[in-house]
C-alpha positions in Angstrom: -7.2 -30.1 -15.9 -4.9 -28.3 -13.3 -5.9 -25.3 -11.2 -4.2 -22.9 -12.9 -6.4 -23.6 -15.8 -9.6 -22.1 -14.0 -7.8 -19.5 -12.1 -5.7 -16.1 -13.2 -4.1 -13.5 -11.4 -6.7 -10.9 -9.6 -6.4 -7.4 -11.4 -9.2 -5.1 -13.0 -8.8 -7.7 -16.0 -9.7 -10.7 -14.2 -12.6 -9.2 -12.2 -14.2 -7.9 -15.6 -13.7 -11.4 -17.3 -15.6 -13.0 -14.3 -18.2 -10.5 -14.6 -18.8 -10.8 -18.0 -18.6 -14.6 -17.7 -21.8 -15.0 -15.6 -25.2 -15.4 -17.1 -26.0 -11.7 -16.0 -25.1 -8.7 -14.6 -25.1 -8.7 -11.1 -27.2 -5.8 -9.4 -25.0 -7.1 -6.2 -21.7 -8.6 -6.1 -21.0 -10.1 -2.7 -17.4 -10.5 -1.6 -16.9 -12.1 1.4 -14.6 -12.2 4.1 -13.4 -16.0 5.2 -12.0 -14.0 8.8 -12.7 -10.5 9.7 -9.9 -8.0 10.3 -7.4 -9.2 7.4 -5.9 -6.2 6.5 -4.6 -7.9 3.1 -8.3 -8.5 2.2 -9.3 -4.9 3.0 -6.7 -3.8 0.5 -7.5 -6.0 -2.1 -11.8 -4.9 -1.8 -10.6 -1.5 -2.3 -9.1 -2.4 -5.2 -12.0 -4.2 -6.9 -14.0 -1.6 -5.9 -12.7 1.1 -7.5 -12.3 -1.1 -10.9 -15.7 -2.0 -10.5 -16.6 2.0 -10.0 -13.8 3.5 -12.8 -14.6 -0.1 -15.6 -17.9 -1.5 -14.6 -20.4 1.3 -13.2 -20.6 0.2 -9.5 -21.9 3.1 -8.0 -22.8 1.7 -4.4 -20.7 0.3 -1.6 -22.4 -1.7 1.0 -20.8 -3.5 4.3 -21.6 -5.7 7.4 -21.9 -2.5 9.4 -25.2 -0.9 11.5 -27.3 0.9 8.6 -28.2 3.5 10.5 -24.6 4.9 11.6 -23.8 4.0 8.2 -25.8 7.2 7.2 -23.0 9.3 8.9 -20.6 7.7 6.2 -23.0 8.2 3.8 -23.4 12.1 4.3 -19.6 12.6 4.7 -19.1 11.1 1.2 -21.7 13.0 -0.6 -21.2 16.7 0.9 -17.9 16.4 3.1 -20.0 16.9 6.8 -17.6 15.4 9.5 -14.4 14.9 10.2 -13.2 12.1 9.1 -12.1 10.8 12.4 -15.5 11.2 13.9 -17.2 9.7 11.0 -14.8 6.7 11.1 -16.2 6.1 15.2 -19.7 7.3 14.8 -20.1 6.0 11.3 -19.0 1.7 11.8 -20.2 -0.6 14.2 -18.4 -4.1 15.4 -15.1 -2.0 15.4 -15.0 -1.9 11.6 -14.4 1.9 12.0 -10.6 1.1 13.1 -9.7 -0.7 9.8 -6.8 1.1 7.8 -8.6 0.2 5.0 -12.1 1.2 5.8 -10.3 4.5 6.5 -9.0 4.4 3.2 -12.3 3.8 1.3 -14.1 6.2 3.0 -11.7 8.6 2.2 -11.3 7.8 -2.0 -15.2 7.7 -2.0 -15.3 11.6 -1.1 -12.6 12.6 -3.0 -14.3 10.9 -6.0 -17.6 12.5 -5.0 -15.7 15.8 -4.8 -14.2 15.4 -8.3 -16.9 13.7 -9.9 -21.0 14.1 -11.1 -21.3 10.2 -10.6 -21.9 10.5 -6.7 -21.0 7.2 -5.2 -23.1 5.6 -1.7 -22.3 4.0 1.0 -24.3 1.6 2.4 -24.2 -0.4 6.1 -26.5 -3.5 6.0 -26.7 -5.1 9.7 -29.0 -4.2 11.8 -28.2 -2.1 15.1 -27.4 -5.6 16.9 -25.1 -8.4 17.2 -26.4 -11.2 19.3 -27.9 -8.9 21.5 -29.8 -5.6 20.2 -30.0 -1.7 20.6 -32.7 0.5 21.5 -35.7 0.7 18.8 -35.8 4.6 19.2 -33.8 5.8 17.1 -35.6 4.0 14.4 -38.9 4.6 16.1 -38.4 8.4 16.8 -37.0 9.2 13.8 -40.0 7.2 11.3 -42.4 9.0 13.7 -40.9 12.4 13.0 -40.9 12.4 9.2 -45.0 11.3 9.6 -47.8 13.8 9.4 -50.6 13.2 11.2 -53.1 11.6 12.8 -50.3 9.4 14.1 -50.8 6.2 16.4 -49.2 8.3 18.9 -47.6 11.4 20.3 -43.8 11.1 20.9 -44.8 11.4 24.2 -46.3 8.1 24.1 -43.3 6.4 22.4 -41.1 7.7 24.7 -42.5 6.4 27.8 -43.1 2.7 26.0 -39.7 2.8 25.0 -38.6 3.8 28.8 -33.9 3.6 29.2 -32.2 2.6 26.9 -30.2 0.0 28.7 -33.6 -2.0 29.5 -33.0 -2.5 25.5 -29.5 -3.4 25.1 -28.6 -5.5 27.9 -25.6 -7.6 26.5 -26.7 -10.3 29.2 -29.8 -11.3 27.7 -27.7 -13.0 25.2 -27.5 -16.0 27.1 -30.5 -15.6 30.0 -34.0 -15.0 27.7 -35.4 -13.9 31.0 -33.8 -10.3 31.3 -35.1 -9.5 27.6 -38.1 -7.1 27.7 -38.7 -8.2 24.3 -42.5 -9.5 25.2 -43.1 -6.6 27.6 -46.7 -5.2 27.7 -44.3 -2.3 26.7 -42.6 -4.5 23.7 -45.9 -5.6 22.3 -47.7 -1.7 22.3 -44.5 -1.0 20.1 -45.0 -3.4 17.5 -48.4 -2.2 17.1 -46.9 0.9 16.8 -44.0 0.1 14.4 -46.6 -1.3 12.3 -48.7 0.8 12.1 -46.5 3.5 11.2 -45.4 1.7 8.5 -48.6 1.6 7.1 -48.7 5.3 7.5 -45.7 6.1 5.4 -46.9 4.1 2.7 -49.7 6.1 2.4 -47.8 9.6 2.6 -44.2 8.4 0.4 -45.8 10.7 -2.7 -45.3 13.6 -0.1 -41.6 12.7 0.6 -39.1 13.9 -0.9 -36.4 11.1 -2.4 -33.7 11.7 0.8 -36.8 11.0 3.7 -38.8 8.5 1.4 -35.2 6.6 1.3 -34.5 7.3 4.8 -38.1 6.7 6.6 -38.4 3.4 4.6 -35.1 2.4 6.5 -36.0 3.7 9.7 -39.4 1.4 9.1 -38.2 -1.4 8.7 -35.2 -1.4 11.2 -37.7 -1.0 13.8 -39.4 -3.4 13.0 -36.7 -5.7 12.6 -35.4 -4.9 16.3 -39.0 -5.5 17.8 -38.8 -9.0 16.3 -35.7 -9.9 17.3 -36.3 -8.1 20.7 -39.6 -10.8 20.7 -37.4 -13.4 20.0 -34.6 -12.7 22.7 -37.3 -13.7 25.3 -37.8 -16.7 23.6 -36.8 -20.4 26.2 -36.6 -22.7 22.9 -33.7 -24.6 22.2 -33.3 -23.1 18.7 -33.6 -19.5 19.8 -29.5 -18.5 19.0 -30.8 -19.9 15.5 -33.8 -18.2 15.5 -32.2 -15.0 16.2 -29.2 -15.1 13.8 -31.9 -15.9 11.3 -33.4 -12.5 12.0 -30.5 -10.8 11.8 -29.5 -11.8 8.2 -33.2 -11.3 7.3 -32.4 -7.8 8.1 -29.9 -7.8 6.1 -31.6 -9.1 3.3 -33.8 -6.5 3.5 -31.4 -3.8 3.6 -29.7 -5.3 0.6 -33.1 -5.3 -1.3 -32.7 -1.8 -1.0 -29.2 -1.5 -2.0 -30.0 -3.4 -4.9 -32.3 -0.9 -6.1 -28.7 1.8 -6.5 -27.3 -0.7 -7.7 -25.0 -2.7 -9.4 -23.1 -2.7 -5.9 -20.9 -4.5 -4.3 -21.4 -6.0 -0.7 -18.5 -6.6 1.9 -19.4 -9.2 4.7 -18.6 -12.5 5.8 -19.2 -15.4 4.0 -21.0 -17.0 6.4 -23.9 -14.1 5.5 -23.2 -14.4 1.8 -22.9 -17.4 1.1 -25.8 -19.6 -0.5 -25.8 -22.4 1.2 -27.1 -22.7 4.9 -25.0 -21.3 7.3 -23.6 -23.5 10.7 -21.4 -22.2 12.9 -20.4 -22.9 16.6 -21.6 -20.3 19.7 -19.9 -22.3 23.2 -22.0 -25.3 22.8 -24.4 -24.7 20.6 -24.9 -25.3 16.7 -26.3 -22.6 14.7 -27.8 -22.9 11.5 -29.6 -20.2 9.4 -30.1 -19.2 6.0 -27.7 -15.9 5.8 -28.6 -12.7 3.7 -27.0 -14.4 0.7 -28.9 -17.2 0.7 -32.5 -14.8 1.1 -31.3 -12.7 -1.5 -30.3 -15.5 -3.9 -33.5 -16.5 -3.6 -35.3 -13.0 -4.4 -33.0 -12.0 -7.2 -31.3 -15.0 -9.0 -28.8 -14.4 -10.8 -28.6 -11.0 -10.5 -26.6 -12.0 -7.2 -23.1 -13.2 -7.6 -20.6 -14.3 -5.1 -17.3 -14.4 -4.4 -15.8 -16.1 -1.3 -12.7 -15.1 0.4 -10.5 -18.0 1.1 -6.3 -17.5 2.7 -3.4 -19.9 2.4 -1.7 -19.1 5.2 -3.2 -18.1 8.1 -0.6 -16.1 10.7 1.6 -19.2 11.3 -1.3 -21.6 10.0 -0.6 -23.6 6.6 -3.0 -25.4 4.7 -2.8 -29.0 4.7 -2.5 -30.0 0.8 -5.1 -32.3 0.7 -7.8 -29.0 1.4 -8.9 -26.9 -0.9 -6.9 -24.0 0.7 -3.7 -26.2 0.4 -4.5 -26.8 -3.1 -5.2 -23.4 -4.3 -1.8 -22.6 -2.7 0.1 -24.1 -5.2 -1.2 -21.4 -7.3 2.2 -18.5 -8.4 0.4 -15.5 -7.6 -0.3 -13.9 -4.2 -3.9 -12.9 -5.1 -6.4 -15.1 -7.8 -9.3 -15.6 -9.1 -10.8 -18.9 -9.3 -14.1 -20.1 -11.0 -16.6 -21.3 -8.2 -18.4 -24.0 -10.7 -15.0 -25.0 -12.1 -13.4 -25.6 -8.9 -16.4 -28.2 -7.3 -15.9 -30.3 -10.4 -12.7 -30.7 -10.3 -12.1 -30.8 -6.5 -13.9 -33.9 -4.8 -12.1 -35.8 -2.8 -10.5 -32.8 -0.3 -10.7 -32.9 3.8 -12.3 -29.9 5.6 -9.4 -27.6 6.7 -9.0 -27.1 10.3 -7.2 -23.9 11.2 -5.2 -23.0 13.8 -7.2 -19.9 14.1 -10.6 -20.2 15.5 -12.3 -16.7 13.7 -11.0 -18.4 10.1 -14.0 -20.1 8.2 -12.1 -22.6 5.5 -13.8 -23.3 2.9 -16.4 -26.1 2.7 -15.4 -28.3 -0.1 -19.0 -30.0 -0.5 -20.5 -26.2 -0.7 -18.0 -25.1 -3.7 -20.7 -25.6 -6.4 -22.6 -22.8 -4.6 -19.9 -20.2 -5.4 -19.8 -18.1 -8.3 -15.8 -17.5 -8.0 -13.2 -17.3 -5.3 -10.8 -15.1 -4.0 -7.4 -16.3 -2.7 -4.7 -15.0 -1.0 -1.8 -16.9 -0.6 -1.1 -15.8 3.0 -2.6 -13.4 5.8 -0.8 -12.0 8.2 -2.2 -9.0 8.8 -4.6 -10.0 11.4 -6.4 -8.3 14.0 -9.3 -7.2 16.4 -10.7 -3.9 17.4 -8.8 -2.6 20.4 
């Protein structure tokens, strides 16, 4: 069998073939990025995604962005609020905000909500964090205030637990455990608090209305997905950068649970957090390994989770050898495919890891391949970047 035997050209026709090819429909369809900042790729999920919205009934975008700014996004879609440069900087985290083509979704998904009864969402799914992690207050503050009483405490209280900001998000605790509050008399009071407010809403989510039930259960459990990882930041153990970006995707996973529930939807993020398999990646010295977002949620749902992985030819100046999977998908005629995931791993077993030139490119793993549903290829990237 040659390649081009499990691979066509990807248009709307090809993404509803693979759709319809798996053993059901996906409540989310993850599409991953193999290198952030491609602007090729960015294109390219716009275009799926509005197939999948105008052929398939997606109705839900969701991306590796903080999910609380994503709620500015969210707003400007549905009623217009914001201009649409302020909603591209207050409404992205990790600089996703400067994309050309996150500009450009953002902007079809309100002129379809304008036009249309059908009202599209946005979605971000990361928490308010990277390796190092915001403030719980807005979370905190903003569960507290959609509560009736008796409440644990007055927002007096919280306020003086949760003291400056900056204590919080000190980017230096990354690396030195020992400037993290995280197990602070202060930190501890708060996940009692977290909790138990928690608790609270689900006692009082008959009296919400849909827009704060759906918001307050957000705020819930992003607060208490910061005061764990806050608690985990002071950790000494030598797994703790594991630890951590394991609590990270678990947020994630739990904001896609939520997702799911709008769904079908698809989710933009890298591969390393879609993927099924265990995750390892390098940080300096150090080897991390976690079970991403994918993986959690592969494990909740089944298969109503699908994935696609994102996977270049070239790479800037970067060519695959031939002997990689990359290098053999390359021979491929057209500039953008669709492969099958399962077809691919039987057929390709004897390729060598590619190692790229650039250091933010993830290649694909060629003993992993049987975990993808279906890959997307682009014959080269070039339009490469970071946020300024």
């Amino acid at each position: 069998m040659t390649i081009r035997n499990m691979a066509r050209k990807l248009d709307g026709a090809a993404i509803s073939a693979f759709l319809h090819s798996l053993p059901a429909r996906p409540l989310l369809l993850g599409l991953g990025e193999a290198r952030h900042f491609v602007g090729e790729l960015g294109e390219l999920r716009n275009e799926i995604f509005r197939h999948l919205v105008e052929h398939e009934g997606y109705r839900s975008f969701a991306i590796e962005s903080d999910c609380l700014m994503g709620l500015v996004v969210d707003d400007h879609i549905a009623t217009g609020v914001g201009d649409l440069d302020d909603v591209m900087t207050r409404g992205f985290s990790h600089g996703f905000g400067a994309s050309p083509a996150n500009r450009e979704l953002v902007r079809w998904m309100r002129a379809h909500n304008e036009a249309r009864d059908d009202k599209l969402r946005f979605f971000g799914i990361d928490g308010p964090l990277e390796y190092w992690a915001a403030s719980p207050r807005e979370a905190l503050t903003a569960l507290h205030g959609l509560l009736d009483g008796p409440l644990p405490c007055t927002r007096e209280t919280l306020d003086a637990l949760l003291g400056p900001d900056e204590r919080w998000s000190d980017e230096a605790t990354v690396m030195d455990p020992s400037r993290s509050i995280g197990q602070s008399a202060d930190a501890q009071r708060l996940r009692v608090i977290a909790d138990d407010l928690v608790a609270l809403l689900d006692t009082q989510l008959p009296q919400l209305g849909a827009r704060d039930r759906e918001r307050a259960q957000l705020y819930g459990r992003t607060a208490v997905g910061l005061l764990r990882y806050h608690h985990a930041m002071a950790d000494t153990g030598a797994a703790r950068i594991s630890r951590l970006s394991g609590l990270r995707d678990a947020m994630m996973a739990a904001n896609l649970r939520a997702v799911a529930a709008h769904g079908p939807a698809l989710v933009f993020a890298h591969n390393l957090h879609l993927q099924r398999h265990r995750s390892r990646m390098a940080l300096g010295d150090q080897q991390i390994q976690m079970w991403g977002a994918g993986a959690i949620t592969a494990a909740r749902l089944g298969d109503r989770y699908a994935f696609l992985a994102s996977a270049f030819g070239a790479v800037g100046d970067d060519v695959p050898p031939p002997d990689t999977v990359e290098g053999i998908l390359a021979t491929l005629p057209w500039d953008e495919s669709l492969i099958d995931g399962h077809r691919l791993a039987r057929e390709v077993t004897t390729t060598a890891p590619r190692i790229c030139q650039d250091f933010a490119y993830v290649p694909l793993d060629p003993a992993q391949l049987d975990m993808i549903d279906g890959v997307v290829f682009l014959s080269q990237a070039l339009e490469l970047g970071w946020p300024a």
